[in-house]
N, C-alpha and C positions, 0 to 999 in steps of 0.2 A: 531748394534743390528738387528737381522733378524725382518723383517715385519711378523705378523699373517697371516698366510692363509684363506684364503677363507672358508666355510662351503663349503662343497660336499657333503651334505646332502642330500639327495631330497626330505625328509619328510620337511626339514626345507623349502628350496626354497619352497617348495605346500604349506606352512603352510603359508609364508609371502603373496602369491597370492593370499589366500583364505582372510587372514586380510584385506589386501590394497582392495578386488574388498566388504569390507563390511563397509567399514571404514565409510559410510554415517549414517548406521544404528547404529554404536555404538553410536552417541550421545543421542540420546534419549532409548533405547534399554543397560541391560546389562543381562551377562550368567545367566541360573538358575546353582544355586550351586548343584542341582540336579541332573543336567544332566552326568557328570563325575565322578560317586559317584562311579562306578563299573571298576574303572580306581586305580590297584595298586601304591603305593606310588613312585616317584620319576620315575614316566612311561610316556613318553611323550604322549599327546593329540593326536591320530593320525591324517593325514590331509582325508578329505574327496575322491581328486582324488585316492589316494593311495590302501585307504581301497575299494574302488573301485575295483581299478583294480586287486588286490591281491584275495581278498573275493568275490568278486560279489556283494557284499551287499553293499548298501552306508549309512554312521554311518553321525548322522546328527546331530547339537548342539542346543539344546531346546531354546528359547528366550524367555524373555515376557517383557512385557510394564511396568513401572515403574513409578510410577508419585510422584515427588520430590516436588512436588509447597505445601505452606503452607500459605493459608492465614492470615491476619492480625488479623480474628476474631477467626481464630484458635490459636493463639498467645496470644490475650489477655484471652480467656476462661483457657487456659494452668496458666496465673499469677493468673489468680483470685481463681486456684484450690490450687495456691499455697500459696495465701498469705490470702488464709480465713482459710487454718489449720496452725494452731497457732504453734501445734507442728511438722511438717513438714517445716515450717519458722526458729524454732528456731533450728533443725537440720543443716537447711543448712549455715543459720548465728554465727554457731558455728565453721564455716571453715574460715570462714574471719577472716583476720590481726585484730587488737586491732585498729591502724590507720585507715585503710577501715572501720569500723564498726562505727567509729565516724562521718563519713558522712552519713552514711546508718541513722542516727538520725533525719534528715531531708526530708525524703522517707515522713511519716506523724507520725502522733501522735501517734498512736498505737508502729509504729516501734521504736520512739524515749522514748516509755516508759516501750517495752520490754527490749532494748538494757542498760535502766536505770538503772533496778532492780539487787542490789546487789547480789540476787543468780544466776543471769543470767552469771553476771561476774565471781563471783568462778565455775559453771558450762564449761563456756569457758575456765578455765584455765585446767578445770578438762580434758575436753574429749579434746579439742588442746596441748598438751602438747610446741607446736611450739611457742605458745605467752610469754613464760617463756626465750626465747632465749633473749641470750644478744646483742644488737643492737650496743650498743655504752660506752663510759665512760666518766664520768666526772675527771678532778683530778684538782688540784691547780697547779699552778706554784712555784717554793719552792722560786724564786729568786724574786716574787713582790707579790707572792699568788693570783695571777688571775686566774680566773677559768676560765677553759678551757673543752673542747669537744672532741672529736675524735670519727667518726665512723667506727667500724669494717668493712662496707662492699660495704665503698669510695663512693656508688653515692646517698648516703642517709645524711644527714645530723639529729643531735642531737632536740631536741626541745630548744627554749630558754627560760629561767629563768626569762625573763621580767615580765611574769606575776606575780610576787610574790613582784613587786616593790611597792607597797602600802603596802604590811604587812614588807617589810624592811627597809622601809624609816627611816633614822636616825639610825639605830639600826647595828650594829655589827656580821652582822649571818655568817656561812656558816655551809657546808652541812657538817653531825658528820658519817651517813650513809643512805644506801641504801639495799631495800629488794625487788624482787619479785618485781621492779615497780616504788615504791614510795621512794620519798625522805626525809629524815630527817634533819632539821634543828636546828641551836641552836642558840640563839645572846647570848653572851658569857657576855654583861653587867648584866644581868637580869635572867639569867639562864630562859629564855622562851626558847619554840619548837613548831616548828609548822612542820606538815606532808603537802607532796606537792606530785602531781601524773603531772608530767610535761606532759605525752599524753593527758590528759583531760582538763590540764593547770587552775587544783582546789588546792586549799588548805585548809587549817585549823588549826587555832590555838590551842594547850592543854593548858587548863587549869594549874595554878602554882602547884606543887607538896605540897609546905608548908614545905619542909623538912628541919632540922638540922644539920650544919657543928660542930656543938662544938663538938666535942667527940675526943681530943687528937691528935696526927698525925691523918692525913687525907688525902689522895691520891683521886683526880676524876679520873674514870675508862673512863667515858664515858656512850654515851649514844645509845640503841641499839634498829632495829627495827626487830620486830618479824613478818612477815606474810607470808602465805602460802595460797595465794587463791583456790590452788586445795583441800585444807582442811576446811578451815574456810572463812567468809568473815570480817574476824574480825580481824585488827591487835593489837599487843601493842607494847608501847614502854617500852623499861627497863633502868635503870640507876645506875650504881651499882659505890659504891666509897668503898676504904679499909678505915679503920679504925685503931691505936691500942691505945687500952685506955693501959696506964704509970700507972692508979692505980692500975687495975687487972691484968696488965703486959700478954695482951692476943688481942688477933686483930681478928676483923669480917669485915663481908661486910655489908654494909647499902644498901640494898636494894627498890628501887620504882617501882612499875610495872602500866604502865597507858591502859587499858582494852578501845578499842573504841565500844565494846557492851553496856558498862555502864556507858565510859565516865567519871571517874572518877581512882582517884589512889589507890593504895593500899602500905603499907609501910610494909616492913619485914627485918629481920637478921640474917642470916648464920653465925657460926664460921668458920673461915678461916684457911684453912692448916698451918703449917711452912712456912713462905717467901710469905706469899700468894701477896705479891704487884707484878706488872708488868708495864713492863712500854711499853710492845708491842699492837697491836690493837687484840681486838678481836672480834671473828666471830660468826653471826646465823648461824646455821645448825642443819638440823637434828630435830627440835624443841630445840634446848637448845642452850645458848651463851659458846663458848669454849675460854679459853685463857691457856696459860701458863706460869707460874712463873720461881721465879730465883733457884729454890731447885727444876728444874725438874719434879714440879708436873704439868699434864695434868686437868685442872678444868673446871668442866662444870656445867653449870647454870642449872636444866629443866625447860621451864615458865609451861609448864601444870602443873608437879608438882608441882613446885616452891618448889625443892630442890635442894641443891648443894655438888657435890662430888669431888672428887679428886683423881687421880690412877698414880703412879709413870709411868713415862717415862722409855720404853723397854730398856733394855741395844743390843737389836740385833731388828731390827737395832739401829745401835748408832745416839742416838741424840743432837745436837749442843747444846750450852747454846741460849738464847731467842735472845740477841743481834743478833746472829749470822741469824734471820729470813728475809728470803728474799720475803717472799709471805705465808701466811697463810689464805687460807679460801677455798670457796665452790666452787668447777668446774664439774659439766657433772651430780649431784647428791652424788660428793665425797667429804671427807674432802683434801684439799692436803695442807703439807707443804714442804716447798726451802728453804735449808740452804745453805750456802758457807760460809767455813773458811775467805776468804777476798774478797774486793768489785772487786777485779779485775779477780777472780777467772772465767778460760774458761769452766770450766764445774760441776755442780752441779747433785743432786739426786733429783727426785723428790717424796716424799712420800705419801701414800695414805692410807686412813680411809675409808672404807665403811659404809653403814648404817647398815648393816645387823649385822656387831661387831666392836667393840673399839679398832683393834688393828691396827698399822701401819706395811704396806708393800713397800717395793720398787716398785712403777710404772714405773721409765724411769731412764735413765741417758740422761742429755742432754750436747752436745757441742755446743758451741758456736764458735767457730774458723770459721767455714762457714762465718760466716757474717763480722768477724775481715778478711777475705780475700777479701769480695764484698766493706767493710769498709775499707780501709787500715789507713784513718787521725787520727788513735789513739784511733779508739771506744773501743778496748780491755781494756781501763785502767777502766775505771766506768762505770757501768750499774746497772737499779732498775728494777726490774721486778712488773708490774704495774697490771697484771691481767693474769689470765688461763682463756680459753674460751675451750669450749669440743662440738661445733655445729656439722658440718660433719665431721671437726676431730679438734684433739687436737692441740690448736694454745698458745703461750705464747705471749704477750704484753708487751713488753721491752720497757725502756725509753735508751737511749744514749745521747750523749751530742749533744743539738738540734734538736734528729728526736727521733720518738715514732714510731715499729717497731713492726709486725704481723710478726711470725717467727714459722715453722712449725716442729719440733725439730725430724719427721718421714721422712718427706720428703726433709727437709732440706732445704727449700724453703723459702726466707721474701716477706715482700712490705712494704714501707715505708706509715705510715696512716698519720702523720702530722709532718711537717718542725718546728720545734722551734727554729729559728735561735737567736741565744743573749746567751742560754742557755749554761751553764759551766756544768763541773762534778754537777751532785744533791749529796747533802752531806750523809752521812752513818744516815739510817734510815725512809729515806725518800724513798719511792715507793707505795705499798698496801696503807698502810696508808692514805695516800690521794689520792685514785682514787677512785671513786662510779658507779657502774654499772647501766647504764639506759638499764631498759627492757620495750616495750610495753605492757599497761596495759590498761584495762577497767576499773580500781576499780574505785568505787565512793567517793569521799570522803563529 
């Protein structure tokens, strides 16, 4: 490879002699921006001997003094400008993590009773839109049910569950779902729940419902949490079971809605579509709880209205029967569902609901054979798809047998997030279903 030549410049050679004999001066000394203002774009700086001897004139580069130093009492007059406007504080602490913000609690009192207040936290969710990001998930293990962690983004780690060991001592719970934050619990002896915000590491127990199973067949739906701190700072939980009373030969939903503005519940009854049971999980979004049944129909709960509808499933696109669901709920502010004819299936659709209408679109088609190539020990046979994340882009969170897998379906790119070595095929039905989204949150509880 030929070597670069030299510069035969001469403006350049004058122009390095003129740096090198001032080179003492640039430390303390830099150019006024001023001085080159009348110099066209992309025109080199002439050197001084040059313009010299060409012109007669010698063009001379303006200096001035600069003084960088800042003392200590300028520094503290600088905090105390900042931290005596309340509202220029709470600006700028509305930029800080949900994590970072819980140590800022301890700065002094003041800060720790700004950082407290409930609208302080729905306002941070409001104008950070970034705190709503998903960090991590929780899901159960299907083969001993141990709950487990994984974090999206490897040098962070999940918070732990410990603190909840005094309100579970003895008791049977785990987690039913997750919103925006917070965790929902159930102990399954006694039909209690109690809400947990695992970044604050608070809880609380709700009060019992009071409510009635007698009424004929009866199916538990589950139990749902409804919040949106950029909205409200107020969550509820909902709990909806089917019903069909044998003497009116007719099936409703038995509806509980528990308000944490009031702190108490509320009990109501919807009639229920054709086929309205399911036996898939369903999902917040949007303000309303979505599922779908086995007759195709798409149902959805509103809690502000606390009305319930139901609108037949498109025939274009074509949609699977419910069994056939591999992922349904909320990614990037969309509804999406993932269907595949079978568990071993290399590439699925993936479908999308916006908020702005009810209807489903094709978003993607994803392959999966990329990673059956980086895989070769048999991963193609079973896989769950455990969660959509839509951060800087759109990532899928696949389970395989023994590793849980960040797979970018654009770029074609994995990383392995956590090793489950023991782990067999997970059986049909098992993925979403038992995973729960930990996001950092300030909510109080």
């Amino acid at each position: 490879m030929a070597k670069p030549s030299k510069s035969k410049n001469p403006l350049e050679d004058n122009d390095a002699k003129h740096k090198a004999s001032n080179s003492s001066e640039q430390n303390d000394e830099v150019l006024d921006p001023d001085a080159d203002s009348d110099l066209q774009a992309g025109e080199k700086s002439p050197s001084t001997d040059n313009d010299e001897g060409r012109t007669g004139k010698k063009v001379t580069r303006k200096r001035r003094k600069v003084d960088t130093s800042c003392t200590s009492s300028d520094h503290s007059r600088a905090v105390e400008v900042v931290v005596s406007n309340e509202d220029l504080l709470t600006e700028i602490l509305f930029l800080v993590p949900a994590k970072q913000l819980l140590k800022f609690k301890s700065v002094s009192k003041h800060w720790h009773s700004l950082i407290s207040q409930p609208q302080f936290s729905s306002n941070h969710a409001c104008r950070n839109p970034n705190t709503l990001l998903i960090s991590g998930l929780y899901f159960y293990r299907w083969i001993n049910k141990e709950l487990k962690s994984v974090s999206l983004h490897g040098h962070q780690s999940l918070p732990t569950l410990a603190f909840l060991d005094p309100i579970r001592k003895g008791m049977k719970s785990k987690i039913v779902d997750s919103c925006n934050g917070l965790l929902l619990f159930s102990n399954s002896d006694k039909l209690d729940y109690f809400v947990c915000n695992p970044t604050t590491q608070k809880y609380i127990a709700l009060p019992q419902h009071g409510g009635s199973t007698s009424s004929g067949f009866w199916e538990q739906f589950g139990a749902y949490l409804a919040f949106d701190p950029s909205k409200s700072p107020y969550y509820k939980v909902v709990l909806i079971s089917y019903h069909f009373s044998f003497e009116e030969r007719s099936s409703f939903y038995l509806i509980y809605i528990y308000s944490s503005k009031t702190a108490s519940w509320k009990e109501m009854r919807a009639i229920a579509p054709l086929g309205g049971g399911s036996y898939q999980r369903r999902v917040f979004w949007n303000g309303a709880i979505h599922w779908m049944n086995s007759t195709y129909i798409h149902i959805r709960f509103d809690i502000a209205a606390e009305n319930l509808t139901g609108t037949p499933m498109p025939k274009v696109p074509n949609i699977l029967k419910e069994d056939k669901i591999q992922y349904f709920g909320e990614c990037g502010g969309s509804l999406l569902l993932i269907q595949s004819r079978e568990d071993s299936a290399m590439g699925f659709r993936i479908l999308e609901m916006k908020k702005d209408c009810y209807r489903w679109s094709v978003k993607c088609k994803v392959n999966l054979r990329p990673i059956c190539n980086a895989f070769p020990e048999g991963y193609h046979l079973v896989y769950r798809v455990l969660s959509c994340v839509n951060e800087i882009d759109f990532t899928l969170v696949l389970m395989f047998p023994g590793k849980v897998i960040a797979y970018n379906p654009n770029c074609k790119t994995m990383k392995v997030l956590l090793d489950l070595q023991g782990d067999p095929h997970p059986p049909p039905g098992y993925s979403y279903r038992n995973t729960y989204q930990f996001i950092e949150s300030l909510f109080p509880l």
